[in-house]
C-alpha positions, 0 to 999 in steps of 0.5 A, spaced: 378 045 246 373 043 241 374 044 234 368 044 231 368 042 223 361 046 221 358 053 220 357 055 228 365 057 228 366 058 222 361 064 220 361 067 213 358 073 213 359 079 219 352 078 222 353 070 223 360 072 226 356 077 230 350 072 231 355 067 234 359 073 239 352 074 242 351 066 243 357 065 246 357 071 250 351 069 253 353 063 254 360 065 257 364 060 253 371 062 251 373 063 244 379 062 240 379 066 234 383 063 229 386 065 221 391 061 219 394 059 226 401 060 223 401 064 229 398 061 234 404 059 238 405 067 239 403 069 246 401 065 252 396 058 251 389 060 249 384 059 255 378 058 250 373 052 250 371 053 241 375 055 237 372 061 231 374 060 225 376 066 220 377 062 214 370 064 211 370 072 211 375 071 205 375 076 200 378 083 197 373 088 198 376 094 196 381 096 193 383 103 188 390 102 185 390 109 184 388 111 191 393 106 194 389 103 199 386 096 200 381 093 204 379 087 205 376 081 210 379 078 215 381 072 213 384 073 207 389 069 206 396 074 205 398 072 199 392 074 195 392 081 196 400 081 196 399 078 189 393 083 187 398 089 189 404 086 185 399 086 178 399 093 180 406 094 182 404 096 189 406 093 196 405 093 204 410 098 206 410 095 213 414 088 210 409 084 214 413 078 218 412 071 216 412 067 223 411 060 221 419 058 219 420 060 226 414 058 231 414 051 226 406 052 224 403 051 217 397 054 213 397 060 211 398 068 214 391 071 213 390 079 212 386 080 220 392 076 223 396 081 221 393 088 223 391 084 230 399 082 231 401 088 228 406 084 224 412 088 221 418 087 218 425 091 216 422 097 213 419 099 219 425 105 220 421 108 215 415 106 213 413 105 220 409 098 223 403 095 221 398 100 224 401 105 221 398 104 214 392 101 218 387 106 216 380 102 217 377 096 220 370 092 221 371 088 228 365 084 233 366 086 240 365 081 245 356 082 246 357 081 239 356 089 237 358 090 229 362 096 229 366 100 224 372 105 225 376 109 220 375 109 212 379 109 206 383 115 208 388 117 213 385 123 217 385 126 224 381 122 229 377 126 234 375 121 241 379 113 241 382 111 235 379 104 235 384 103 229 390 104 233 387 099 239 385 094 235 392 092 231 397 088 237 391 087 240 391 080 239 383 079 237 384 080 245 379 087 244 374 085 238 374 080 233 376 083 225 372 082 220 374 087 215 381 092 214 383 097 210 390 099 209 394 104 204 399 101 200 405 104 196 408 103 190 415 097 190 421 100 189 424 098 181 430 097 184 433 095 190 441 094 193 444 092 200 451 095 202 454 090 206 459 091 211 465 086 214 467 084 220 463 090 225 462 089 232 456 091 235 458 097 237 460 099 230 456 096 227 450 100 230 455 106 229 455 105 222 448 104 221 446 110 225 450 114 220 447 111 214 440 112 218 441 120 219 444 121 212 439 124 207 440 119 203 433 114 205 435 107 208 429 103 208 433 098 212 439 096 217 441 090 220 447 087 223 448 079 224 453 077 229 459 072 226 456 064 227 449 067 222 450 063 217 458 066 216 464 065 220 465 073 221 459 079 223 455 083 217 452 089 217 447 091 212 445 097 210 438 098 203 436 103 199 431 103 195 428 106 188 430 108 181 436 105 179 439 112 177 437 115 184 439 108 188 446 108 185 448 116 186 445 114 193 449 107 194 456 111 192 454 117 197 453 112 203 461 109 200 463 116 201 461 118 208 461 110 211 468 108 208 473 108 215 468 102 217 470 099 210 469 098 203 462 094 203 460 088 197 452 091 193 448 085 194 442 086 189 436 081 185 434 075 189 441 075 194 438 081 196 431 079 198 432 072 200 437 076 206 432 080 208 426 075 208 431 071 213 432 077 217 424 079 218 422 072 218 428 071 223 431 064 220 438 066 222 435 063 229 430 057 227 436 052 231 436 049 235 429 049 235 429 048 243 431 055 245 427 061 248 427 067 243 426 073 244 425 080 241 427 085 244 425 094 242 431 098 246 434 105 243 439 103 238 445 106 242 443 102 248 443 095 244 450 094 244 450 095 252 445 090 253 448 085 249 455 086 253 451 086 261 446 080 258 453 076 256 456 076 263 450 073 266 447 068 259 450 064 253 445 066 246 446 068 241 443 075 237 443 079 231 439 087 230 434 090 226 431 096 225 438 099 225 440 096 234 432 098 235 430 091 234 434 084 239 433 079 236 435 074 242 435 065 242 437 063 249 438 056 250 437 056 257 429 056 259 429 058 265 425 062 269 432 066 272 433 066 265 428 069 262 428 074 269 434 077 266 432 078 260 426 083 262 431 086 267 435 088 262 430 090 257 427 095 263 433 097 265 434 100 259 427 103 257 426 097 253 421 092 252 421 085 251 417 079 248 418 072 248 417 070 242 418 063 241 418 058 247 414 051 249 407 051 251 409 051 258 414 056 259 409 060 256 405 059 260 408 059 267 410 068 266 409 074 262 410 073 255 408 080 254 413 086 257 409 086 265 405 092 265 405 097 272 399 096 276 396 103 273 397 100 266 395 093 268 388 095 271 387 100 265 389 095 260 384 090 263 379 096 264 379 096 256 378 089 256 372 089 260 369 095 255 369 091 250 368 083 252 365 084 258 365 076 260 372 076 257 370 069 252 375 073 246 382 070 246 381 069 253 389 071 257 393 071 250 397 076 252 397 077 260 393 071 265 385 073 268 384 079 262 
């Protein structure tokens, strides 16, 4: 793949970004859409002959601390906005995760990466993920057409949401040039019970407990013993004022006691656990396994890791209070990597391989496999919107 160093793949403006959609496309020529490339080992191998560079549509466009709502263009690096919000002590509720420490990339996460991947973090219990608090973007599809979906509030959409399509679409769909998130304001304190000594099944129980109490957990996680400690960690954060986030910390000692009095973590403890537990950096060795991330009904995550351990040795830990697997299995198998969609379907789940070496992510299905009726819609929509297929060509599944 070439990788050109001048203006004719890094445009800077939408219409030079459209100008060279149109040229490619008519000249059928496969496109690979970067922005930072901290994610570019994330998906299957790009099928493309140039690369797109992104690096030059950077800058806040918008942004109404009043109105929490932030816009910007695609290539915005991460740390920018997040630094404009922190002077006005606001923040993505959606935690967005940095993917380099596990996938050994540099550069910097850019603002269109993030929508496209739809990159969330702990706090998707309660906040949802990153197209939840997408509300607007700008995006050239593959003729080359400037189209404009959203605004700067959220309201009802009549016909199809492009919003919701675009973000995990993996620039698959339409390469963005602007987006526009609402935000909320950062919490002035925030604690983290942690609970000993739990096996998955309790501490699935203990979580889901504190989840369905009213008193507003933004985060629940579970490290299996050998993560750092030589005993299991559950976790559980609250978040808020302080008077609110002590009368709440004390009713969640009540109401989870029999599973044990847990220690407070605060201040950068805190932080630097749950920046681990997004980014996951409990599994960044050995760097030669399989990493997968699997989304299963909470109470069916115990289970799955029970039946999986009979048949493969890896080693896992849970977000999202047991909704999110995260699994590192040093067998790269293609048996193994069966196993684990197996499973995933079996219990109504989905998996994603999330780090691999290039050739196994490009010998099966990175993504969870779609039915044959999924799959012909999936590559209807592809067709609708990059008829000759040059934008991220076959990133997410083989020939769309």
């Amino acid at each position: 793949m070439a990788h050109l160093e001048t203006s004719e793949n890094a445009p800077s403006s939408e219409a030079e970004l459209s100008a060279l959609i149109i040229k490619s496309h008519a000249e059928k020529i496969p496109l690979k859409i970067e922005g930072g490339s901290t994610r570019d080992g994330l998906g299957r191998p790009f099928q493309a002959e140039r690369s797109l560079s992104m690096r030059n549509l950077s800058g806040i466009t918008l942004y109404e601390p009043s109105e929490m709502i932030i816009g910007a263009k695609a290539g915005t690096p991460l740390r920018d906005i997040e630094a404009a919000l922190n002077e006005k002590g606001q923040m993505f509720a959606f935690e967005p995760m940095d993917h380099r420490a596990l996938l050994g990339s540099k550069g910097e996460p850019t603002i269109g990466a993030i929508a496209a991947t739809n990159a969330s973090g702990p706090r998707r219990i309660v906040a949802g993920a990153a197209r939840d608090s997408l509300v607007g973007v700008r995006f050239v599809n593959g003729r080359g057409d400037i189209i404009k979906n959203g605004g700067r509030v959220m309201k009802n959409v009549t016909g199809l949401d492009l919003v919701k399509l675009q973000a995990g679409a993996f620039g698959t769909l339409g390469v963005l040039s602007e987006v526009i998130f609402k935000v909320l304001p950062k919490p002035e304190t925030t604690a983290t019970l942690s609970y000993k000594n739990l096996g998955d099944i309790q501490a699935v129980q203990m979580m889901a407990k504190a989840q369905g109490s009213p008193y507003e957990v933004t985060a629940a996680a579970h490290l299996t013993a050998g993560l750092g400690r030589d005993i299991s960690r559950s976790f559980i954060r609250i978040e808020g004022f302080e008077d609110s986030v002590a009368y709440r910390l004390g009713e969640l000692r009540r109401i989870l006691s029999k599973f044990g009095e847990p220690n407070e973590l605060r201040g950068d403890d805190g932080a630097r656990l749950w920046t681990g537990i997004r980014d996951v950096e409990f599994l960044l060795e050995p760097r030669d396994t399989m990493v997968w991330r699997i989304c299963v009904k909470p109470t069916d995550a115990p289970i799955l890791i029970k039946e999986l351990q009979a048949q493969l040795s890896f080693t896992h830990y849970f977000d999202w209070g047991g909704g999110l697997i995260w699994l590192s299995c040093d067998n790269q198998s293609l048996d193994a990597a069966k196993l684990i969609r197996l499973a995933a379907v079996k219990f109504q789940g989905h998996a994603r391989l999330e780090r691999a070496p290039l050739e196994l992510r490009a010998s099966l299905d990175v993504f969870q496999p779609l039915s044959a009726p999924l799959m012909k819609l999936t590559a209807g929509i592809k067709k609708s919107f990059d008829p000759a297929s040059i934008l991220n060509s076959g990133r997410m599944y083989a020939g769309i």
